[in-house]
N, C-alpha and C positions, 0 to 999 in steps of 0.2 A: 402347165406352168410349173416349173420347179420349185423348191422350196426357195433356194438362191435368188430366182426370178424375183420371188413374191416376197421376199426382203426387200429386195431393191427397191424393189415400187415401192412399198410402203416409208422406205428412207426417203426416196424423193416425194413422193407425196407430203412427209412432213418439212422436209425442207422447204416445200413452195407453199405450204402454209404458215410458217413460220417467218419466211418472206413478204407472204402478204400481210401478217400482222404490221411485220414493222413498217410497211409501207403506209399501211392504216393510220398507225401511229405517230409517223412522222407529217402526217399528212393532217394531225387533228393537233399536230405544235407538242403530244408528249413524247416521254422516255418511250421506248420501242418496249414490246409487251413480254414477258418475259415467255420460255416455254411453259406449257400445261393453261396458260392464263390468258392466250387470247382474246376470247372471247365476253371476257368477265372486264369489266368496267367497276365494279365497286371490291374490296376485301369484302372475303368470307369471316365472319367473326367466329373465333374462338371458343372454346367452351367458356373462357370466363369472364366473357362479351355476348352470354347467350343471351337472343333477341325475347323479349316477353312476347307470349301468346296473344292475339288479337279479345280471345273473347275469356273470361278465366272458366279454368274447368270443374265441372262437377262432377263430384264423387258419386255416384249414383252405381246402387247396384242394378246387376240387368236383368234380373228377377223383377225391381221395381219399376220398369220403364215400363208405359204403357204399348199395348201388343196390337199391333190393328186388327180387326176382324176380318174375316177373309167374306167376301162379298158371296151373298147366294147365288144360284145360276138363276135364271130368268125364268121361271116356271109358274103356270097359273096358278090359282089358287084352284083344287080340286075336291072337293066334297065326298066323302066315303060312298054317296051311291053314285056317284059322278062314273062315266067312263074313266078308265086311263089314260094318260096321254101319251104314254107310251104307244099306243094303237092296237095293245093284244084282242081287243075288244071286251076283257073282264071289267069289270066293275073294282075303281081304286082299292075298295078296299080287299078285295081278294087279291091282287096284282102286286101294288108296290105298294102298298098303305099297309098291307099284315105285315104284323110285328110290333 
């Protein structure tokens, strides 16, 4: 497809949407919808219409927000003369317990 082609399309494509808005619109009793606004049913407010936040916000640094702990893996509890669970057959504490 040529660059030419793919204007076109995209011209008629916005023309047959732009058609169907207003058919929308005349079809729900109002004014026909303008371009870019189709699909919006209410005004966008302005910056000096800005909507207040739902919840108010806190200044919290992120230093102080509490940090979850990262969960251990699942591992029995094993006793320094215990074998490994590893399975080397050493003794915990020669194996992964030294140190």
């Amino acid at each position: 497809m040529s660059p030419s082609q793919a204007f076109d399309a995209m011209a008629q494509q916005r023309r047959i949407q732009q058609a169907l808005a207003a058919q929308q619109a005349k079809q729900q009793g109002g004014a026909p919808a303008q371009q870019g606004t189709a699909t919006q049913s209410e005004p966008r407010p302005t910056s000096s219409q800005a909507v207040p936040p739902t919840q108010p916000r806190r200044n919290v640094a992120p230093s102080s927000r509490p940090i979850p702990k990262p969960q251990q893996p699942a591992m029995p509890e094993v006793g320094r003369n215990d074998p490994c669970p590893c399975g080397s057959g050493k003794k915990y504490k020669k194996c992964h317990g030294a140190g």
